[in-house]
C-alpha positions as CSV (number, residue, x, y, z in Angstrom):
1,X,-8.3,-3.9,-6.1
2,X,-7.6,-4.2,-9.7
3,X,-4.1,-6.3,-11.4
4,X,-2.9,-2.7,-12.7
5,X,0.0,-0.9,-10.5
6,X,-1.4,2.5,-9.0
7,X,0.9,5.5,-10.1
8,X,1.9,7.0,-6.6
9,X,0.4,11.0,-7.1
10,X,2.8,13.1,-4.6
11,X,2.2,16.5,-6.6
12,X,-1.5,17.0,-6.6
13,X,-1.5,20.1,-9.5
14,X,-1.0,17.8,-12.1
15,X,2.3,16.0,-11.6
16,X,3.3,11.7,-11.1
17,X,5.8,9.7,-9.8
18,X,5.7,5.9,-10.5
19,X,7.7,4.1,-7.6
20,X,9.3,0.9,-8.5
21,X,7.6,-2.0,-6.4
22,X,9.0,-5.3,-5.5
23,X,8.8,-9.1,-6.4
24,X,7.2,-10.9,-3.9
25,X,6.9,-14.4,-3.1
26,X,5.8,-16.7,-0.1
27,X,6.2,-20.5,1.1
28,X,3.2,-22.8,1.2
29,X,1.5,-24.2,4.3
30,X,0.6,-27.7,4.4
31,X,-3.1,-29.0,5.2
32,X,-2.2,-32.6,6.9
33,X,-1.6,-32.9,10.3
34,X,-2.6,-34.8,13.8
35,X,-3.3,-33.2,17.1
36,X,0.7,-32.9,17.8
37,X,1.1,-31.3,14.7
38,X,0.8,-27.2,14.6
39,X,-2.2,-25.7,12.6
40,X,-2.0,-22.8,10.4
41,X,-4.4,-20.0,10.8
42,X,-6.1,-21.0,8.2
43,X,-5.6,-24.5,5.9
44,X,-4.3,-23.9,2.4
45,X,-8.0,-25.6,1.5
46,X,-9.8,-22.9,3.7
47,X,-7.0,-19.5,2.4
48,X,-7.7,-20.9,-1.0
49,X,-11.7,-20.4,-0.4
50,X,-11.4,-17.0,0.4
51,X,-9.2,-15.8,-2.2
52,X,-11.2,-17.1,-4.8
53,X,-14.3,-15.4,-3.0
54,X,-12.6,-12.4,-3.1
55,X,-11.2,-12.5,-6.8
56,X,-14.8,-13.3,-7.5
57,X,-16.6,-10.4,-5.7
58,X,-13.9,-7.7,-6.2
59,X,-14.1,-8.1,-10.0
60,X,-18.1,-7.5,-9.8
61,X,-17.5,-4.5,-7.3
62,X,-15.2,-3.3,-9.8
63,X,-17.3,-3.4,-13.0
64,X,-20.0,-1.5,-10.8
65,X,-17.9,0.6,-8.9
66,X,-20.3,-0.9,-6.1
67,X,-18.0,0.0,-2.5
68,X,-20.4,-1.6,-0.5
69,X,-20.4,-4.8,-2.4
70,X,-16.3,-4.0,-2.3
71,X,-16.6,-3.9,1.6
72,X,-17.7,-7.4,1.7
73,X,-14.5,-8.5,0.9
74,X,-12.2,-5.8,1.7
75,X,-11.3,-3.3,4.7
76,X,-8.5,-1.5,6.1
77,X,-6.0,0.4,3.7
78,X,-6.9,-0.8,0.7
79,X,-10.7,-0.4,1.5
80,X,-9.6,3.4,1.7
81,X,-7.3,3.4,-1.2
82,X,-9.8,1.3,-3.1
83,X,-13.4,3.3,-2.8
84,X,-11.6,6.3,-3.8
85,X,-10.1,4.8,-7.1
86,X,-13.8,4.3,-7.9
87,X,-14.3,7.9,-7.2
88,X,-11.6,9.1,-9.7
89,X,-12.7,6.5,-12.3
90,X,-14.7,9.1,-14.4
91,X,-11.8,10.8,-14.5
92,X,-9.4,8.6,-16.0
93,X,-9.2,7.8,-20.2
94,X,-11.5,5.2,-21.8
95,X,-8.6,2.9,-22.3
96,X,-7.7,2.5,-18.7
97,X,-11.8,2.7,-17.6
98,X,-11.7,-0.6,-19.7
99,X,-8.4,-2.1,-18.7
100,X,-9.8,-1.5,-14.8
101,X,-13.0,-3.5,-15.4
102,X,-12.5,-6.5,-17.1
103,X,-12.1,-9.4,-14.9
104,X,-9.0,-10.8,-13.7
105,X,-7.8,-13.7,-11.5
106,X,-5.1,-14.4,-9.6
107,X,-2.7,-17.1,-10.4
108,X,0.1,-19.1,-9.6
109,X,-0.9,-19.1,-5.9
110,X,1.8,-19.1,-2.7
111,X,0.0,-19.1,0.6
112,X,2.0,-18.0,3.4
113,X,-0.1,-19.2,6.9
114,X,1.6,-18.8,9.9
115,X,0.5,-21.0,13.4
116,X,-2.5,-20.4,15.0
117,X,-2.7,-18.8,18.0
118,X,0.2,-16.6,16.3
119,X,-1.8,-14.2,14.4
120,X,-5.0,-14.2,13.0
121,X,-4.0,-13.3,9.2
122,X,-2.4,-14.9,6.4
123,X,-1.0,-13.8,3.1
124,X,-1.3,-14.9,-0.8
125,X,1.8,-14.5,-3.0
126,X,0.4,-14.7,-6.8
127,X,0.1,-13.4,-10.1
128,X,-2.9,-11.5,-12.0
129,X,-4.2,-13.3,-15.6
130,X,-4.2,-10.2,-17.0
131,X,-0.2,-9.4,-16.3
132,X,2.0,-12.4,-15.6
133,X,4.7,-10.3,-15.6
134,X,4.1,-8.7,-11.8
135,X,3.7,-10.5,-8.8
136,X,1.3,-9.5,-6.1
137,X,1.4,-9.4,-2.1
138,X,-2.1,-10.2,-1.0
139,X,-3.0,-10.4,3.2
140,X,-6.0,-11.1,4.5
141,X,-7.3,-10.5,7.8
142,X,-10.4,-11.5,10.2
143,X,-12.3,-8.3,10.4
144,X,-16.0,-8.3,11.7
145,X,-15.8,-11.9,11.9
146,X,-15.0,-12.6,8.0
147,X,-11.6,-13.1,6.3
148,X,-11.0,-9.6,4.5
149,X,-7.6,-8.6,1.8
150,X,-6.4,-5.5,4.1
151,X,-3.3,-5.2,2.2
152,X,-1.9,-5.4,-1.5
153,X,0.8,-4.3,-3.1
154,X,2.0,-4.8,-7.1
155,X,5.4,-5.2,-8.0
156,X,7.2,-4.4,-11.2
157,X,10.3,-4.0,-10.6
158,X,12.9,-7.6,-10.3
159,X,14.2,-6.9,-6.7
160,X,13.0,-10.0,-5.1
161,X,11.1,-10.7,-2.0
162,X,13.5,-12.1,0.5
163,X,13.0,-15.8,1.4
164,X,11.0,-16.3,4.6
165,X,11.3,-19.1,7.2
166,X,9.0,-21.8,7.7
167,X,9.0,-24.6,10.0
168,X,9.1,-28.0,9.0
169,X,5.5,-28.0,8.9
170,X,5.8,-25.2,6.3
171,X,4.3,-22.7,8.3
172,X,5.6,-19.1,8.2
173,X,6.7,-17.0,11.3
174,X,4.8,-13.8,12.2
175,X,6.3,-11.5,14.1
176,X,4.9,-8.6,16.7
177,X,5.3,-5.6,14.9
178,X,6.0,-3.5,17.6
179,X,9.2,-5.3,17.8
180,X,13.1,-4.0,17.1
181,X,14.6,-4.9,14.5
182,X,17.7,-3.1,14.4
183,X,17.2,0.5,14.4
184,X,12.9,0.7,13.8
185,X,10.2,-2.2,14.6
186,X,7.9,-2.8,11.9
187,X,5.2,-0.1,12.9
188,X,7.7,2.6,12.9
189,X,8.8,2.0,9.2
190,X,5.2,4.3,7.8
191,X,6.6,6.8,9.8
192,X,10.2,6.9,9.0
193,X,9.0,6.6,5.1
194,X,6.6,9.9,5.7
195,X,9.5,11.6,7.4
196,X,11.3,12.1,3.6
197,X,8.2,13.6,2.5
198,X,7.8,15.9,5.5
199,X,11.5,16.6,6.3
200,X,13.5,15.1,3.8
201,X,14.4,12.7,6.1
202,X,16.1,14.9,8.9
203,X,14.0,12.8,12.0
204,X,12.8,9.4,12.0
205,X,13.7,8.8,8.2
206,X,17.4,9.2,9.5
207,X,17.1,5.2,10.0
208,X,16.2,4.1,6.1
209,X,18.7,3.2,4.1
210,X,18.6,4.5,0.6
211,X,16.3,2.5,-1.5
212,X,14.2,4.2,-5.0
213,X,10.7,4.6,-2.6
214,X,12.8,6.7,-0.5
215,X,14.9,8.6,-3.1
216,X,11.9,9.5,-4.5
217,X,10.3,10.5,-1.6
218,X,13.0,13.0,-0.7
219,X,13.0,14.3,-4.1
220,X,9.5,15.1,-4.0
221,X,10.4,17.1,-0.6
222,X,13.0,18.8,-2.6
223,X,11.1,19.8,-5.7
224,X,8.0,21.0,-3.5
225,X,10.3,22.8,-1.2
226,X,12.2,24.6,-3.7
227,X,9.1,25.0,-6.8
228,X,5.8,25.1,-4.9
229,X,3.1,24.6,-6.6
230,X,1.1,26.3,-9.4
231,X,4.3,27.5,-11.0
232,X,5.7,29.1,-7.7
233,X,2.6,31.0,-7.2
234,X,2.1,28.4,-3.9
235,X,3.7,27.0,-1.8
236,X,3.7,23.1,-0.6
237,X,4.4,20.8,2.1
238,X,3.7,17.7,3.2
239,X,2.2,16.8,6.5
240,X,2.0,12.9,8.4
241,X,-1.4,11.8,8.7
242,X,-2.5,8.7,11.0
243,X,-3.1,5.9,8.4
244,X,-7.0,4.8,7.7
245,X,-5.9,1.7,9.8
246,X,-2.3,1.7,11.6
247,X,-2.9,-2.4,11.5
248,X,1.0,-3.7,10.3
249,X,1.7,-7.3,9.7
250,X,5.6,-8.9,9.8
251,X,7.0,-12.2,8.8
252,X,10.5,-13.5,9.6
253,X,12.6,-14.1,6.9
254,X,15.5,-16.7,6.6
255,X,18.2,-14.5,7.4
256,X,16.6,-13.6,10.6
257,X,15.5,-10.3,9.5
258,X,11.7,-9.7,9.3
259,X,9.5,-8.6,6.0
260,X,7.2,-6.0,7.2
261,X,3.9,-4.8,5.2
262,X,2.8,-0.9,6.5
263,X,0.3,1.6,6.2
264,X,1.2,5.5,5.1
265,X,-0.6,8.2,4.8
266,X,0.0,11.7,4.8
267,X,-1.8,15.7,3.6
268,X,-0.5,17.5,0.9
269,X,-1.1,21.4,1.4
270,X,-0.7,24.1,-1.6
271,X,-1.3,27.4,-0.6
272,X,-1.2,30.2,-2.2
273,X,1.3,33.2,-1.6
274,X,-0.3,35.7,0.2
275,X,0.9,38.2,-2.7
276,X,-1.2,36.7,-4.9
277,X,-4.1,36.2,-2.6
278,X,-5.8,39.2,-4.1
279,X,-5.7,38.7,-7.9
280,X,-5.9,34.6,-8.1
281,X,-7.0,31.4,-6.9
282,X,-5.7,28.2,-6.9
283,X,-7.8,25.9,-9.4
284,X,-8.4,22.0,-8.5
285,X,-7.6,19.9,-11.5
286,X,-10.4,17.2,-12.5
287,X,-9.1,14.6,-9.8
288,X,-8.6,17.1,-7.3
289,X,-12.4,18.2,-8.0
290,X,-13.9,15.0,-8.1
291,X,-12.8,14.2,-4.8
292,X,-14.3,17.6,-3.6
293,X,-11.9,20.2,-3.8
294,X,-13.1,23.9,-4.9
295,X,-10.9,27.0,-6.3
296,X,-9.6,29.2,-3.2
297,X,-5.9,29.8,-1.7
298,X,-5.9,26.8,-0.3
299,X,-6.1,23.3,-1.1
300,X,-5.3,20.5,0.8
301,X,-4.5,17.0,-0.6
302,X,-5.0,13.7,1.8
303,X,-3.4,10.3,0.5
304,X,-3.4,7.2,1.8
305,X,-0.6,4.4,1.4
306,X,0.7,1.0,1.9
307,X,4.3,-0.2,1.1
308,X,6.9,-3.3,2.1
309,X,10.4,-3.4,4.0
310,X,13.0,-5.5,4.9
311,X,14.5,-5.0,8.4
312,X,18.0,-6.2,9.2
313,X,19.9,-6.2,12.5
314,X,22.2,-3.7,10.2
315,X,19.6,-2.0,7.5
316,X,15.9,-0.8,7.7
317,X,15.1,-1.2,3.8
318,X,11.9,0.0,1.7
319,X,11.7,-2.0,-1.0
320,X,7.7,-1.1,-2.2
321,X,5.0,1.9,-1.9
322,X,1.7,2.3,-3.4
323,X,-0.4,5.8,-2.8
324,X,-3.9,6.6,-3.8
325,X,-5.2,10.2,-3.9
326,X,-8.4,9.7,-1.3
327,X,-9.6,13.2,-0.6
328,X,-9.1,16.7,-1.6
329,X,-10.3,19.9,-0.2
């Protein structure tokens, strides 16, 4: 994981989109107590250990590009996301080869613990040295036995993070994610964001209410529905995918509505009109190559995702999405 926002790569023959991410921010756990006093899944002693472990291993894995030394200290979706940035990084201009390997840290700490015995994560509000600007989302989770970041998203944009309830102990509220809030539970929300992509919205993204993640999204159904790709010559569409790991993690916020951090993923297929099968191919560009895709009249894209939403008794919002271009073939 590196302090630089992702750009979000919907059209994979050559095309960007940039989605606006959110502020975040978190309340602090305290680490006195006595036996009548709740315990946090971690202390803020123990959460402060492993994000410093973390910042210190990720920014050697990143100057190496070494994913097993990566995996140490990272799994899940941004595991996925992140081994195949490393792929692309040949790919990418000198400046931002630089900018991606010089170390960072993480400052300005917020940890946000909820009670043992209610989950077994906990996440880090902060800020990176390198842009003090953007706040960052950070949750770890026990995997194998070890405390790994699983999840991570950037903002840059000022819609803040809504404010979440603590006890009077400080500790935050998780919340199952398989539970209603309103119209979708928190692991629905991937799945009602992929709809736009897929549908425009016409199914399960019929519960979203209109945020810039999702605009965008259904523009990119638009454009690739009316253009194609490779200047018409193709077609594309945009298929759901089962995320690298469907794990979701929700907090309750003040209001009573919960903040919900989910997994994405989805294929991206350009194929070529079968008028033009004959005379022409379709021709990977250099990030669709290195990832392993060859000329033919088909190629198909796989991305994985992550992204944050607020869910209200009234509104389902997305407020956050971050996509990495993983595989192409």
């Amino acid at each position: 994981m590196s302090p630089h926002t992702r750009l979000v790569r919907f059209a994979a023959l050559g095309a960007t989109t940039a989605l606006a991410l959110t502020a975040c921010g978190g309340q602090a756990a305290s680490d006195s107590g006595t036996e009548n006093t709740p315990q946090g899944v971690v202390t803020q002693a123990a959460a402060k250990k492993i994000a410093d472990h973390y910042e210190e291993v990720n920014n050697k894995a990143n100057a190496a590009r070494d994913d097993k030394l990566l995996g140490t200290v990272e799994a899940g979706q941004v595991y996925a996301m992140d081994k195949a940035t490393y792929t692309l990084f040949e790919t990418w201009p000198k400046k931002e080869q630089k900018a991606y390997t010089k170390p960072f840290s993480y400052q300005d700490r917020e940890y946000v613990i909820p009670e043992k015995g209610t989950a077994t994560w906990f996440a880090v509000r902060a800020k990176s040295s390198e842009n003090s600007k953007n706040s960052v989302l950070l949750v770890f989770d026990k995997v194998g036995g070890t405390y790994k970041m699983v999840l991570s998203l950037w903002a840059d944009s000022g819609e803040p993070l809504p404010k979440l309830a603590v006890d009077r102990h400080g500790l935050a509220e998780a919340v199952d994610p398989d539970t209603k809030v309103g119209k979708l539970a928190p692991a629905e929300v991937g799945a009602a964001y992929e709809d736009f992509l897929e549908t425009g919205g016409k199914k399960e993204g019929k519960a979203l209410a209109s945020t810039e993640p999702v605009e965008n999204a259904k523009e990119t159904y638009e454009r690739s529905s009316a253009e194609g790709a490779a200047g018409g010559k193709a077609t594309e569409k945009f298929f759901t995918k089962p995320p690298a790991d469907p794990s979701v993690y929700a907090l309750r916020t003040a209001d009573g509505g919960v903040l919900a951090l989910f997994p994405a993923a989805h294929k991206q297929e350009s194929l070529l009109k079968e008028s033009y099968r004959s005379i022409a191919d379709l021709v990977p560009n250099d990030e669709q190559s290195a990832l392993g895709a060859t000329r033919g009249a088909l190629i198909t894209d796989t991305f994985e995702g992550q992204g944050l939403a607020e869910l209200t008794p009234k509104s389902a919002r997305i407020t956050a999405v971050d996509f990495q271009h993983v595989d192409a073939r």
